[in-house]
C-alpha positions as CSV (number, residue, x, y, z in Angstrom):
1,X,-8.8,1.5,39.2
2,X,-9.3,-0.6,42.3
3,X,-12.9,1.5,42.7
4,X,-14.0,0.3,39.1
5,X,-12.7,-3.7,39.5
6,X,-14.8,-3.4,43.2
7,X,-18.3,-2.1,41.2
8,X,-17.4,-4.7,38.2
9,X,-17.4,-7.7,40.9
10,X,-20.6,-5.7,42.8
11,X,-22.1,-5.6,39.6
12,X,-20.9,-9.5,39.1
13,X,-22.4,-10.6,42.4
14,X,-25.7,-9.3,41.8
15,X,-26.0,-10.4,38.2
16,X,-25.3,-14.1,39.5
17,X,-28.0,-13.5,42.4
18,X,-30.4,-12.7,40.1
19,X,-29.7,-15.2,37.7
20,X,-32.0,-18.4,37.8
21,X,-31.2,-20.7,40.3
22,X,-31.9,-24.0,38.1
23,X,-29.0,-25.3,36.0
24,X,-31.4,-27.6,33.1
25,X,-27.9,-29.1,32.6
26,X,-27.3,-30.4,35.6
27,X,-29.9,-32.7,37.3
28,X,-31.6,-31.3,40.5
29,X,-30.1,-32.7,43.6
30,X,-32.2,-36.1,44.5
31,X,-32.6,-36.9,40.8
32,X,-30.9,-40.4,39.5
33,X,-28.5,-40.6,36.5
34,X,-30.9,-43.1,34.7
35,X,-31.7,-42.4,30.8
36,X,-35.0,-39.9,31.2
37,X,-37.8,-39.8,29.0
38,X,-39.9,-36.9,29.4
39,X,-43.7,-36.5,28.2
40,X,-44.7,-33.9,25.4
41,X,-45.5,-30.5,26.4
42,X,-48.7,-29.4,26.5
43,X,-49.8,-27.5,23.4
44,X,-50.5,-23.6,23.9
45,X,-53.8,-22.4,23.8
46,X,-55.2,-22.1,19.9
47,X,-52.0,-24.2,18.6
48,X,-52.6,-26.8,16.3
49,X,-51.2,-30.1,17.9
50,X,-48.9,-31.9,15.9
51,X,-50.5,-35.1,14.2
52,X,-50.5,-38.0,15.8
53,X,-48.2,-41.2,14.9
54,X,-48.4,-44.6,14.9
55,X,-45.0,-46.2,15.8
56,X,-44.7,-49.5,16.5
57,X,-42.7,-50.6,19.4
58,X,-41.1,-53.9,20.3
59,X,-41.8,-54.8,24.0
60,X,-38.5,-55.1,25.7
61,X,-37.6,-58.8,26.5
62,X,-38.2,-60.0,30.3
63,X,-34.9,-58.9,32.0
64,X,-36.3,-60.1,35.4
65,X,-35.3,-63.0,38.0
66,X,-36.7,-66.6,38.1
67,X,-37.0,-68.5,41.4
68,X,-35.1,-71.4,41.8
69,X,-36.9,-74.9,41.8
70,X,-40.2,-73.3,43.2
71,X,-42.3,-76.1,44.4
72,X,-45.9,-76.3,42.4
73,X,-48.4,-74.9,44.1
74,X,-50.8,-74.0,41.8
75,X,-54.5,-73.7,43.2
76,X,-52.9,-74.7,46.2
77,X,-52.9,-71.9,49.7
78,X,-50.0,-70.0,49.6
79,X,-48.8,-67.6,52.2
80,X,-47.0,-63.6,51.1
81,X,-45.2,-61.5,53.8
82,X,-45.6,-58.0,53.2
83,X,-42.1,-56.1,53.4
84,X,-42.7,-52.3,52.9
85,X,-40.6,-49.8,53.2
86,X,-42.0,-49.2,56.7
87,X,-45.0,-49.8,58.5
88,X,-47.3,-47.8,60.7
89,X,-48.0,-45.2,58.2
90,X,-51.7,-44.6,56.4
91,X,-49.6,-45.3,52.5
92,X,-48.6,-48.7,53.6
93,X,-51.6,-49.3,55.4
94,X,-53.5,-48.7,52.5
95,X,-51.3,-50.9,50.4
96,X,-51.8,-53.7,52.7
97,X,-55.4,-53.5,52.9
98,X,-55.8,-53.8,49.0
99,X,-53.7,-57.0,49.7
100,X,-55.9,-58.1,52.4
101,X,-58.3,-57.6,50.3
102,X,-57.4,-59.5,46.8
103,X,-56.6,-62.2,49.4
104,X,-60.0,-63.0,50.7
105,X,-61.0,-62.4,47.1
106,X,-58.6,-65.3,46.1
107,X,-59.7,-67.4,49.1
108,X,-56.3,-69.5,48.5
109,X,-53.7,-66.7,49.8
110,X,-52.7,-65.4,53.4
111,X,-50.7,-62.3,53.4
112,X,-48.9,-61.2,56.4
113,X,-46.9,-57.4,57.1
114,X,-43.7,-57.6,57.9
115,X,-41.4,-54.9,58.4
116,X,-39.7,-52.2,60.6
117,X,-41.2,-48.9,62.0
118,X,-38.2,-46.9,60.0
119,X,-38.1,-46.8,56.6
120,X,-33.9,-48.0,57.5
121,X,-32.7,-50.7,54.5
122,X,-30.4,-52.5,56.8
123,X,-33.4,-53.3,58.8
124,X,-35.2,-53.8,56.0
125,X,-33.1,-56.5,54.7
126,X,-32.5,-58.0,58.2
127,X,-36.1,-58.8,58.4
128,X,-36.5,-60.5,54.4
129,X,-33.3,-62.2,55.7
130,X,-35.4,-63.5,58.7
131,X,-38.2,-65.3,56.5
132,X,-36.1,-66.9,54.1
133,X,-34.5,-68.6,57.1
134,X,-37.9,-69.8,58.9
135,X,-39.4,-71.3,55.9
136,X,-42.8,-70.6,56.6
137,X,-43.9,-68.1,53.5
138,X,-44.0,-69.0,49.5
139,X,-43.8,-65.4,48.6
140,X,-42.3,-62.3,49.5
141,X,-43.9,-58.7,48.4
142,X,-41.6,-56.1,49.0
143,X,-41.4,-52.0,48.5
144,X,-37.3,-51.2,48.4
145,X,-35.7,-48.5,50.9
146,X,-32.7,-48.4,48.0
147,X,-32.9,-50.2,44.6
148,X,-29.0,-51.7,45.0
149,X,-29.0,-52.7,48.5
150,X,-32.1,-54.9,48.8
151,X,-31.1,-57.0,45.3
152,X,-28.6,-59.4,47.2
153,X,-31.7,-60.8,49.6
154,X,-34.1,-61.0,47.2
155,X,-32.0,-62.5,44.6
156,X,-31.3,-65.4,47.8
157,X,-35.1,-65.4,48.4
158,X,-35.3,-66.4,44.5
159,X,-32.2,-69.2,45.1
160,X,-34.5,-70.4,47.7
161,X,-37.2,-71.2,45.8
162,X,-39.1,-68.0,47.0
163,X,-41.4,-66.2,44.4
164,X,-40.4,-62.4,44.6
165,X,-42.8,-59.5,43.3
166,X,-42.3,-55.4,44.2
167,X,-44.3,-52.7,44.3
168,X,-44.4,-49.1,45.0
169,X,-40.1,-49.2,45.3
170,X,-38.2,-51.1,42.7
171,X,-35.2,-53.1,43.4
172,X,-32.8,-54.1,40.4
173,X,-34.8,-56.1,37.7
174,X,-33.0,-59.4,38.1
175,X,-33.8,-59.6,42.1
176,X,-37.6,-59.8,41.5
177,X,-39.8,-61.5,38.7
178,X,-41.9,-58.5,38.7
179,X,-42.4,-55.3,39.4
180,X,-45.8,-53.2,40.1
181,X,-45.2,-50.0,38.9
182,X,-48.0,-47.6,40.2
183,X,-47.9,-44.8,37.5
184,X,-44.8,-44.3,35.1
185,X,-42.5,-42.2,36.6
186,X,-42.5,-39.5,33.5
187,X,-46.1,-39.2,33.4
188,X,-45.9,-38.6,37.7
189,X,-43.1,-36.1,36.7
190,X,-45.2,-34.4,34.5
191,X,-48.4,-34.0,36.6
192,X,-46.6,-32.4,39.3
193,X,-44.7,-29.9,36.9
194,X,-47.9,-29.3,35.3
195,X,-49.9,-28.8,38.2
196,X,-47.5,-26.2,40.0
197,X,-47.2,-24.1,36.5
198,X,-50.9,-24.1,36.8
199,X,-51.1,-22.8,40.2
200,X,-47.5,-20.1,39.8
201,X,-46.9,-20.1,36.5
202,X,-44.2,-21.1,34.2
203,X,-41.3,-19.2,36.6
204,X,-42.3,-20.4,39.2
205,X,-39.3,-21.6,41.8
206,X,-39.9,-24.2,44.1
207,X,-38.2,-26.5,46.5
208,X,-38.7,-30.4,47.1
209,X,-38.7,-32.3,50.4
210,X,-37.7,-36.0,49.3
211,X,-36.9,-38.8,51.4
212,X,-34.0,-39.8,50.5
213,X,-31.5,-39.3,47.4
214,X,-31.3,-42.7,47.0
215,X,-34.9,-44.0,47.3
216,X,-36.0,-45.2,44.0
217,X,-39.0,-44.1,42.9
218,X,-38.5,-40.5,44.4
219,X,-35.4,-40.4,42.2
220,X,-36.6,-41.8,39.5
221,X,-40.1,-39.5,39.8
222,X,-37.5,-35.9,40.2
223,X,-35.1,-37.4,37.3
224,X,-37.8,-36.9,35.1
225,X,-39.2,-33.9,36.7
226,X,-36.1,-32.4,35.9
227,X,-36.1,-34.0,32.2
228,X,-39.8,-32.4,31.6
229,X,-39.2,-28.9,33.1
230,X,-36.0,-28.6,31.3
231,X,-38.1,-29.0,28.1
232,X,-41.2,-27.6,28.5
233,X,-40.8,-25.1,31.5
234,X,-37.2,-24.2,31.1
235,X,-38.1,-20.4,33.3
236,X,-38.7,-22.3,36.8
237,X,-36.0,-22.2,39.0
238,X,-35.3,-25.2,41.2
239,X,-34.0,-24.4,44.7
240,X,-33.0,-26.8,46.4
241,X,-33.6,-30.7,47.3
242,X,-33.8,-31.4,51.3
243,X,-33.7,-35.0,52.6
244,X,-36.3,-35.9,55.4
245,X,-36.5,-39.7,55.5
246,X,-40.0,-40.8,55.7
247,X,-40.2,-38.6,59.4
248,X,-43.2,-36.1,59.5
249,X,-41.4,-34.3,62.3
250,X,-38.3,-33.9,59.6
251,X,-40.2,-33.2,56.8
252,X,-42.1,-30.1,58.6
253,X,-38.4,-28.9,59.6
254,X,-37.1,-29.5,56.1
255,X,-40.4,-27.6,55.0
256,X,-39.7,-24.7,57.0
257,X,-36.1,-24.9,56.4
258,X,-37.0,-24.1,52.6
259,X,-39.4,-21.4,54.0
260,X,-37.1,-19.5,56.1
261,X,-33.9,-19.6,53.7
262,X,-35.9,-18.4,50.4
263,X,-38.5,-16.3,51.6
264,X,-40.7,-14.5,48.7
265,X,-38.3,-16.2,46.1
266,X,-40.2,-19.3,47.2
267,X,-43.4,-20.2,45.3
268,X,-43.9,-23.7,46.0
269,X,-42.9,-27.1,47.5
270,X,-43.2,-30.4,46.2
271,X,-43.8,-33.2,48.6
272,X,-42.0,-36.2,47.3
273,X,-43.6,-38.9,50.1
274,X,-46.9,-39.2,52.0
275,X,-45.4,-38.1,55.0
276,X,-43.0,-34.6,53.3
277,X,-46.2,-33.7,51.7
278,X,-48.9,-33.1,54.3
279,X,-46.2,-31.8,56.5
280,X,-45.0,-29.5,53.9
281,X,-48.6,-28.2,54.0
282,X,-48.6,-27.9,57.6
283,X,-45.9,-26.0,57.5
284,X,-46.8,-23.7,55.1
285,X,-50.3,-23.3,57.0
286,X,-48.5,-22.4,60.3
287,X,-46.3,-19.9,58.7
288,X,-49.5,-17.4,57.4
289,X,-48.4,-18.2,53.9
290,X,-51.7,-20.3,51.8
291,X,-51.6,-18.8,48.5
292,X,-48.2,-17.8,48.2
293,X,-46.0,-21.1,48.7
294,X,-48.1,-23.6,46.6
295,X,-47.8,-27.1,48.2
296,X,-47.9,-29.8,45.2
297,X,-46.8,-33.7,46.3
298,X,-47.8,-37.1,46.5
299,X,-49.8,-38.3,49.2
300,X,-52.8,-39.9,50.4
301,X,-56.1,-38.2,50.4
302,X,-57.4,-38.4,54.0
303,X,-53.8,-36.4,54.9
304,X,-54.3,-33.9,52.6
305,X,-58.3,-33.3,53.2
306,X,-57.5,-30.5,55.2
307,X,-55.4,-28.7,53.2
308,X,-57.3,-29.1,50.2
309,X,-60.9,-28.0,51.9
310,X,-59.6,-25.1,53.4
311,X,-57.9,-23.9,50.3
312,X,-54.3,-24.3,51.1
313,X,-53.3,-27.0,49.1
314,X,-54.8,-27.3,45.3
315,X,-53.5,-30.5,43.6
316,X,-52.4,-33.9,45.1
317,X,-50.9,-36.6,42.8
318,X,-51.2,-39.9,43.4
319,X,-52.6,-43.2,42.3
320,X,-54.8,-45.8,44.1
321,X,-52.2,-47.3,46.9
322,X,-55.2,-49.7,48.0
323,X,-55.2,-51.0,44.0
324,X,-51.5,-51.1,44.3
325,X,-51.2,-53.5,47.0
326,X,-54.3,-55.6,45.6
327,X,-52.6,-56.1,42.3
328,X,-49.3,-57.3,43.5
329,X,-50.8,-60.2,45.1
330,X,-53.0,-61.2,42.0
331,X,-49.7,-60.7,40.1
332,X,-48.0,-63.2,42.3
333,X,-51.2,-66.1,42.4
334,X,-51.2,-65.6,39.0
335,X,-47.4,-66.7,38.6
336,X,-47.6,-69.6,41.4
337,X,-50.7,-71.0,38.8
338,X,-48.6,-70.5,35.9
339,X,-51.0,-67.8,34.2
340,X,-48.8,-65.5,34.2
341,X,-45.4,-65.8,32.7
342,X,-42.2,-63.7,31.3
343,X,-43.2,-62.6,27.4
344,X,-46.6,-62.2,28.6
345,X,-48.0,-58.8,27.6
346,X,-50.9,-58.6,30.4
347,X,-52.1,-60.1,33.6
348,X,-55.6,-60.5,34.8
349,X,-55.9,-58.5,38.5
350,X,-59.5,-59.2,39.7
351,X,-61.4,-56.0,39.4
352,X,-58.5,-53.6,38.1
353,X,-59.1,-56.3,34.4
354,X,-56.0,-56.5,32.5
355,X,-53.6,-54.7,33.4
356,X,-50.4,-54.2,31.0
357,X,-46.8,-55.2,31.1
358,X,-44.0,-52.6,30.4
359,X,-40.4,-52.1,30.1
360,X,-39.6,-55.5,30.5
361,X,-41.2,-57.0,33.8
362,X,-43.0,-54.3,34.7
363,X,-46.9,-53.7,34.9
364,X,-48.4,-51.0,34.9
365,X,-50.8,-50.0,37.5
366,X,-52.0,-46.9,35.1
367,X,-52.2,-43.2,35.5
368,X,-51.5,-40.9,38.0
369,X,-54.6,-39.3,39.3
370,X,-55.1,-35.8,40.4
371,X,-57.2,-35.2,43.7
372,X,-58.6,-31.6,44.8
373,X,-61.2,-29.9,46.1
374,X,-64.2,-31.5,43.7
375,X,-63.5,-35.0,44.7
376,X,-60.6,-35.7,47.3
377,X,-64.2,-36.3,49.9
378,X,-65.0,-39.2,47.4
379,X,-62.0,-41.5,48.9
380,X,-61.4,-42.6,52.7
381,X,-57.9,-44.1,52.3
């Protein structure tokens, strides 16, 4: 008796280690409990897609802030501080030369960086705290370390009179008038799904080297990574989520970390940062193992160059972070001159045209774009 209950919890043990790792029921570890809205699934080879409907959709009422007796400065200079998440790295560089740029373009903005060296939100909100008090800017632009914890200084900076405008990281709606959302989050969510099922297949099983759980966009980007695969890829097995900050030294540990503890199970890595993903591919590179551990992520192309020309890395998602920064400070002209206003369904951005509002007091920077081998040598950013 006792021989036969040992082999039925043998045979119990290896049934469950064989089992998929992903539970599609339960959201993957970094993932944020915010309603999901995953993209259709691509249609198999020689299907007929399903016909195409018109619905038409109310835009969602303005549910963001409103500064507080801003003074009128329309046409008149204004100066924007620049609060990223940190500084010092080539994504927020590149953010704050599309600002730099947009504000010679203007002629009537100054834009300054402000910031820490650690993407830390208590020192993040120390230093917005620090230019409401010395008076000296009309407009704070600002990329969150965590949604909740940033809203109380921004929603002072809009008591004082400050105008308030995100980008990149969102805060809660009513702390900002607007937000710059770079790609929607389900359409990011599907490209990298997509692109690793390209590259390992529809069972493939993966790991993800975020920042942190509580960054927004990274957890709003794997919530509907999650949503997607469940529906369209429900064979990949999710591993496991790692936290690495925005640290490249982390991020190759957390990378190798993932490498070490899975093995052969482990078919690819998705790089939620433009620090976890070049070092993901570093770390895959050092360990021998290009072409076996697929390294899909978000990053900036001159990282990932070379990676992607000597093979090891095929697909990089991302979006212009130059045109991100660039439209946030034609955004926030745009409301100091009154052209731009809540109920408004566009804004004009210089050379990005008109670019469209969504969910609210949100606009939309547009589609995630796919870099690889044929044209990542096209961009120096």
């Amino acid at each position: 008796m006792r021989k036969a209950i040992f082999v039925l919890v043998a045979v119990l043990l290896i049934a469950t280690m064989l089992s998929p790792v992903v539970a599609q029921e339960e959201r993957w570890d970094g993932a944020d409990d915010l309603p999901v809205n995953p993209l259709a699934c691509p249609v198999a080879e020689g299907a007929i897609a399903p016909e195409a409907t018109e619905t038409a959709m109310d835009m969602p009422e303005y549910n963001g802030g409103q500064p507080t007796d801003a003074p009128d400065l329309a046409g008149q200079p204004i100066v924007l501080v620049d609060v990223p998440k940190l500084i010092g790295i080539g994504y927020f560089d590149a953010t704050y030369l599309g600002m730099q740029q947009a504000a010679e373009e203007l002629g009537n903005v100054t834009v300054i960086q402000g910031g820490t060296t650690e993407a830390n939100i208590d020192d993040q909100v120390a230093a917005i705290e620090n230019y409401i008090a010395g008076g000296d800017v009309n407009g704070i632009l600002f990329a969150a370390n965590d949604p909740v914890a940033i809203s109380p200084v921004l929603t002072r900076a809009l008591e004082d009179g400050l105008h308030v405008v995100g980008y990149d990281a969102n805060s809660t709606p009513e702390a900002r008038e607007w937000f710059i959302n770079q790609a929607e989050f389900n359409g990011i969510g599907k490209a990298m799904i997509d692109s690793l099922v390209e590259e390992k297949g529809p069972d493939a099983s993966f790991g993800i080297v975020t920042s942190t759980f509580t960054t927004p966009n990274q957890a709003r980007w794997i919530a509907e990574m999650w949503a997607y695969a469940s529906d369209c890829y429900p064979d990949m097995m999710w591993l496991e989520t790692l936290e690495a900050q925005e640290d490249s030294v982390l991020s190759f540990n957390q990378a190798n970390t993932l490498i070490n503890k899975y093995g052969e199970d482990l078919d690819g890595i998705f790089g939620m940062t433009s620090v976890a993903t070049p070092s993901s591919a570093d770390a895959v590179t050092q360990a021998g193992l290009c072409g076996q551990v697929a390294v899909v992520g978000l990053a900036t192309p001159n990282a990932m160059k070379p990676y992607v020309n000597d093979g090891c890395v095929q697909s990089v998602v991302l979006w212009n972070p130059i045109d991100l920064g660039y439209a946030s400070v034609y955004v926030t002209r745009a409301i100091v001159d009154g052209e731009f206003a809540p109920g408004d369904t566009s804004v004009s951005a210089g050379r990005l045209g008109e670019l469209q509002v969504v969910n609210g007091s949100e606009i939309l920077l547009g589609a995630p774009f796919i870099f690889n081998a044929e044209n990542i040598n096209d961009f120096d950013f």
